[in-house]
N, C-alpha and C positions, 0 to 999 in steps of 0.2 A: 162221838166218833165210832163206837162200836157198835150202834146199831146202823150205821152210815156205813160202813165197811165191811160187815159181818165179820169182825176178829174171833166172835166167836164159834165157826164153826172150826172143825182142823182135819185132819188128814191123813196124820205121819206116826209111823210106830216109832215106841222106845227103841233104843237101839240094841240087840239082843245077838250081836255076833264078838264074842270074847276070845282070848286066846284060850280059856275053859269051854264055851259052846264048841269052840272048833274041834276040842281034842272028844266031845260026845260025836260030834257028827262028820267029823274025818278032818282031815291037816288043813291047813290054812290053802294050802296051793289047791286041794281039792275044790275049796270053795272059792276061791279064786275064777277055779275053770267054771263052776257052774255059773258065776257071775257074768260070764264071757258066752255062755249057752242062751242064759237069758236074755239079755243084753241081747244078742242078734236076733231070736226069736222074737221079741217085744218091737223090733226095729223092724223088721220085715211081715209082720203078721198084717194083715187086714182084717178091717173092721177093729180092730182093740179100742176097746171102750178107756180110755186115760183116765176118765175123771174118777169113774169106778173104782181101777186100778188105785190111783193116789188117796180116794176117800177109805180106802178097804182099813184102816186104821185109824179111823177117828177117836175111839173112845182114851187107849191107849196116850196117845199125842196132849188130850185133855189134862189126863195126870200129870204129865211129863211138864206141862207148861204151866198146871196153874200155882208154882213157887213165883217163876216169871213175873206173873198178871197180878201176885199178891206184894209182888215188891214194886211192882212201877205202881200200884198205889199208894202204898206207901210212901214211896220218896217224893209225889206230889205236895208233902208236905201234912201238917196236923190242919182237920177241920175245923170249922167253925166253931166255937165255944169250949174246946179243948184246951186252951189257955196256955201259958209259960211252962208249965209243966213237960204239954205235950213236945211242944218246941222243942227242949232242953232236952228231953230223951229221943228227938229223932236225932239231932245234931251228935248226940253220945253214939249212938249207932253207927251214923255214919263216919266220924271221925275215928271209932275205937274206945271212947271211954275216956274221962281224964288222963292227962300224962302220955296216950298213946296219940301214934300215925294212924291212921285210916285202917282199918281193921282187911279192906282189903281194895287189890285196884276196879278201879268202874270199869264194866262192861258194858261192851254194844255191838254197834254195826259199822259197816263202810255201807256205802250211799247204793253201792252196787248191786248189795241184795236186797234193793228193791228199783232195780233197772227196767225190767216192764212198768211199775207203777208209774215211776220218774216220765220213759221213753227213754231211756239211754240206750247209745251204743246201737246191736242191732233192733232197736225199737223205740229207734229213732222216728219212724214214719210211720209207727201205728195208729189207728184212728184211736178216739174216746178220750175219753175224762185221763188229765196226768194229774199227779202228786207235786206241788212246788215246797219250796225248803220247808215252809214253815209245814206243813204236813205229814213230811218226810221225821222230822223232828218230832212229832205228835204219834208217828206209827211206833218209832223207834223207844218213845216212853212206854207206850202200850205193851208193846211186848216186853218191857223191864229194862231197857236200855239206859245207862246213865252216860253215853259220850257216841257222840256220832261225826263219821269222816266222812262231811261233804263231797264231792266229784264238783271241781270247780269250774265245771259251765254249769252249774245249778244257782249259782251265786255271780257269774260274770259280766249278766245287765242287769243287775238290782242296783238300785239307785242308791243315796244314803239313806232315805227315808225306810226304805225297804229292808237294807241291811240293818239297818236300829231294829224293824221289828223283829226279824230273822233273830237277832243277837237277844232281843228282851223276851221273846218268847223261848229260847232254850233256855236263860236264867230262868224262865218262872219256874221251867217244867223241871231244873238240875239236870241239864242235859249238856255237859262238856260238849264245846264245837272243837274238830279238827277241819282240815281241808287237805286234799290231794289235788297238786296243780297238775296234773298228767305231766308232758316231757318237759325238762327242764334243757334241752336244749333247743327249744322255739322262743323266737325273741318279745314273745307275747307271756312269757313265764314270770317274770317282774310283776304284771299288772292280777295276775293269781296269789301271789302275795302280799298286795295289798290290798285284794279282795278278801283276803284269810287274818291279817292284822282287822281288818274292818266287824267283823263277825266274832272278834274276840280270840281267833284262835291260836293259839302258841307255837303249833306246829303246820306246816304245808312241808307236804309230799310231792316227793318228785320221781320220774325214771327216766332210763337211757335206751331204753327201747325193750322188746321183747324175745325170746327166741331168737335170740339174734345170731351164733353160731350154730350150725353153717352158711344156714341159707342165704342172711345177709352178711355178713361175716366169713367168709372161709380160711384165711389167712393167718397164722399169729400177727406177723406185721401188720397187719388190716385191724384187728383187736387193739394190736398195743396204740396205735393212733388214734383207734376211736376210744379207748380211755384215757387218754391225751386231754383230747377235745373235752372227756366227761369232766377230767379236774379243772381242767380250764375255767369251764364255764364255774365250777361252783365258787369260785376262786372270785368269781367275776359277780356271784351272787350273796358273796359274806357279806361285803357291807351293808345290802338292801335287807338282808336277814337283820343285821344289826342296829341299823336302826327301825326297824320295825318290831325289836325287842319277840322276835320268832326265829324258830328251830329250823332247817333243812331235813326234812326224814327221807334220805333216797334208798326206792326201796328196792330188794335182790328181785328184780323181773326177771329171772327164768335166762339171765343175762349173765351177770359177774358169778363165779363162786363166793362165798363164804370167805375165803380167806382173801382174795382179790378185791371186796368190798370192804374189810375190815383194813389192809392197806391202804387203802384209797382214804379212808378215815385218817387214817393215820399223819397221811401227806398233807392233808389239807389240814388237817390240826388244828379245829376252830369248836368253840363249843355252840355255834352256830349253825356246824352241819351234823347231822346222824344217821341213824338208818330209820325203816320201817320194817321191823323184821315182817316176812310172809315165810309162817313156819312150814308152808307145804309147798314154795317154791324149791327151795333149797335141795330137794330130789331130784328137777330137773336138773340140776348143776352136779349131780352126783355125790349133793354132800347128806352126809347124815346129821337129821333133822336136831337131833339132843345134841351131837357136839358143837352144829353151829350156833346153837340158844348160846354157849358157853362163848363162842366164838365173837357174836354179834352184840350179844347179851348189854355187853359196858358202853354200845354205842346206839343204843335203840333206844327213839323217842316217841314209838307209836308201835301199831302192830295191822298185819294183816293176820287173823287166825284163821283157818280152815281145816277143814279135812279132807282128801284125794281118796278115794279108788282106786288102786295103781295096780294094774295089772301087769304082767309082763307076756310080751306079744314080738312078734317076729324080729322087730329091729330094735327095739329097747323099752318102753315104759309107755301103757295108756295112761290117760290121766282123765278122769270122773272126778269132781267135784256132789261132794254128798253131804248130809248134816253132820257139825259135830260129834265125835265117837263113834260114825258110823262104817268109817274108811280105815286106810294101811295106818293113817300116822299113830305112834304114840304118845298122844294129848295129853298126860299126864303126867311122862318123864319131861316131854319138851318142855312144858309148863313151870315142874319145880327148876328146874336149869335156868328156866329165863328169871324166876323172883328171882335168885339169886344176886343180881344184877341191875335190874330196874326200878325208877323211882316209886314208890306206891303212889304217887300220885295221878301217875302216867295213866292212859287210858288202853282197855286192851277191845279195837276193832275187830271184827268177826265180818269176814269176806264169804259171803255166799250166794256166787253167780250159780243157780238152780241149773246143774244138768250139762253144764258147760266143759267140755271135753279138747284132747289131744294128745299129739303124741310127742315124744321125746325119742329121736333116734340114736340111741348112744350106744350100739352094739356097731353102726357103720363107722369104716377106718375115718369116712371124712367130716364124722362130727368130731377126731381128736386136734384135727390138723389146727385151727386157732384155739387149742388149751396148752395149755404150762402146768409142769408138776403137780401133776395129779395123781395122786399114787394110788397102788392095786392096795392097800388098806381101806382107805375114803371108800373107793366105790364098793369095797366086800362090805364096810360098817353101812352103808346106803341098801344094799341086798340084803343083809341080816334086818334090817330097821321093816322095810316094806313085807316082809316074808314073816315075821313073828307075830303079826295081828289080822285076822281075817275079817273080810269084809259081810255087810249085814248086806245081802241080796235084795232083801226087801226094801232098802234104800236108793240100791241104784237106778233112777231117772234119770235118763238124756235131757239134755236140752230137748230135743226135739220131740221130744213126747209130751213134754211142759209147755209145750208153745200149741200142741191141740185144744187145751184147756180155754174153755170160754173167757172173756175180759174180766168180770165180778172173780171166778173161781180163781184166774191167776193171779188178780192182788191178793186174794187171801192167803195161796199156796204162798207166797213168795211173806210175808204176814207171819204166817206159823210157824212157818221154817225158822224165820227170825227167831220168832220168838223161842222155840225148841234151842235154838242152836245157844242164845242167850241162859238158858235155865241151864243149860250142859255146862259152860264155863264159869258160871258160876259157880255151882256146883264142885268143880275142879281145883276153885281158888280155895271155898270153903274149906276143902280137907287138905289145902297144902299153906294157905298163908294163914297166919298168927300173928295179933297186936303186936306192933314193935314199940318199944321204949322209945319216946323222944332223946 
């Protein structure tokens, strides 16, 4: 697969903008603007060579990944003529040691950052070679991944025969399956969960839509009926979680606040629904990212992890999506916040749609109109949160700079990244989780 893929070429720098680099080369907000200088220059220039641009950091990228590329060897298991021995100490590894839990949780991907490989979403209709589950699964060991969250039209006409292999082949490779059944309120949401029971997996994800105050939403009353509708339905959804001996993870789409989904848990009261936290949604909602880990923390069965770019721009918040450590959040406080609270056994997904943008208008009076009790503390902790970490310029890609990139060069880009963003979280757990005592 790697020389069928070219995984090993790469692209991407360490990530090298700290709240330390910032204070050598001027304030966070400085580098902010110049992010925002480049970024239109890069977008409007002609002739700009992209592949150039993205390769301008290959060697760098190499170090950065190859902890990565040494542990999804590893975890393939002890070779040949290695004996009992070898067994017994990879199994010690992964578990912790006698006496201990898992020394720490598996990392990976959602299915999304690798959406041109797949054709998902906007590339849906691109021509060439796609990625189906079972390869999807094979990319995400490669780059060191030990749990991957499906997008379940990747698994929706597989047959049994097909789902057995799906299911035996991420056994081989210890590749934990989740799934994300996109909206849960489409009455085609059932047959996603027993596509996700089928493939072994414990948890399917759900949402209620996205962005949805103002634009579709403008109202409180308008809100309070559409999360009406949202308990309703999961209400309508426990039993088929229940006997299918799987989780509900619904996750904050840029939709409910923080405390408005932790309610909604509440009400439905079932250890069959929970959340997906997406630690860099929570911005759009105007909440700050470390309180909500705390917030959401006791009810999260999965994760979306990312990083944002977040600039602040005329009416409220850009949003860039960049590799881990690269962008505003702080991945390291939110991180220890969330162990605190989750199972080690859980899996932590790493969401990286490459370059994928927008905006958030929350300085206009009529994104307040359908929110409730939102106090001027939340959104100064949300302004303090994006403003203490500056962003690495050299990371920020558009989408649409990513999408000039030839067919071979953008499975790799989307490949590396993975894998980069995989060696970062790891990394993360390493210096904050510790064997726990059974």
């Amino acid at each position: 697969m790697n020389a069928e893929l070219g995984f090993g070429s790469s692209f991407n720098r360490e990530p090298k903008a700290t709240t330390e680099t910032a204070g050598k080369k001027g304030s966070p907000s400085v580098r902010r603007q110049t992010v925002l200088q480049v970024g239109d220059v890069d977008k409007n220039a002609k002739g700009t060579n992209v592949s150039s641009r993205i390769r301008s950091s290959r060697r760098t990228f190499l170090a950065t990944s190859a902890g990565a590329l040494l542990a999804g060897s590893a975890a393939e298991g002890p070779k040949k003529g290695q004996g009992r021995d070898a067994e017994t100490k990879l199994a010690a590894a992964r578990e912790g040691g006698a006496g201990q839990r898992r020394v720490r949780n598996r990392v990976g991907a959602v299915a999304y950052g690798y959406q041109y490989s797949i054709g998902l979403f906007s590339y849906r209709d691109r021509p060439g070679e796609r990625f189906d589950a079972v390869r999807v699964v094979e990319a995400v060991r490669q780059a060191g991944g030990e749990v991957l969250q499906l997008y379940y039209s990747m698994i929706d006409k597989l047959d049994e025969a097909e789902l057995a292999r799906l299911r035996c082949r991420a056994r081989e490779l210890d590749v934990m399956l989740e799934v994300h059944g996109g909206g849960a309120l489409r009455r085609t949401y059932e047959r996603a969960m027993h596509k996700a029971a089928a493939v072994g997996s414990k948890v399917v994800g759900c949402s209620f839509g996205m962005l949805m105050r103002p634009e579709k939403i403008p109202t409180l009353k308008q809100w309070d009926e559409h999360v009406a509708r949202c308990e309703a339905r999961l209400r309508e959804l426990v039993p088929v979680a229940k006997s299918l001996k799987i989780r509900i993870g619904v996750e904050n789409h840029l939709d409910f606040t923080v405390e408005e989904l932790r309610d909604l848990m509440r009400r439905v009261d079932s250890p069959h629904v929970g959340v997906i936290f997406d630690v860099g949604n929570t911005v759009g909602t105007l909440d700050d990212p470390i309180e909500a880990a705390d917030i959401l923390g006791p009810y999260t069965v999965a994760t979306h992890y990312k990083d944002f770019a977040i600039e602040e721009v005329t009416r409220g918040f850009r949003f860039t999506m960049v590799p881990l450590g690269c962008g505003s959040l702080r991945l390291r406080e939110i991180t220890e916040r969330l162990l605190k609270h989750i199972d080690p056994e859980m899996g932590l997904s790493i969401e990286m749609m490459n370059g994928q943008h927008f905006e958030v208008k929350w300085l206009e009076d009529r994104f307040w109109i359908p929110y409730r009790n939102k106090s001027a503390r939340q959104v100064a902790a949300t302004l303090r949160h994006i403003r203490g970490k500056a962003i690495d310029i050299d990371e920020f890609i558009l989408q649409e700079e990513v999408d000039k990139l030839p067919h071979e060069e953008h499975i790799r880009f989307e490949q590396e990244r993975m894998t980069r963003c995989i060696a970062y979280l790891k990394g993360l757990l390493d210096d904050t989780q510790k064997p726990l005592p059974v």
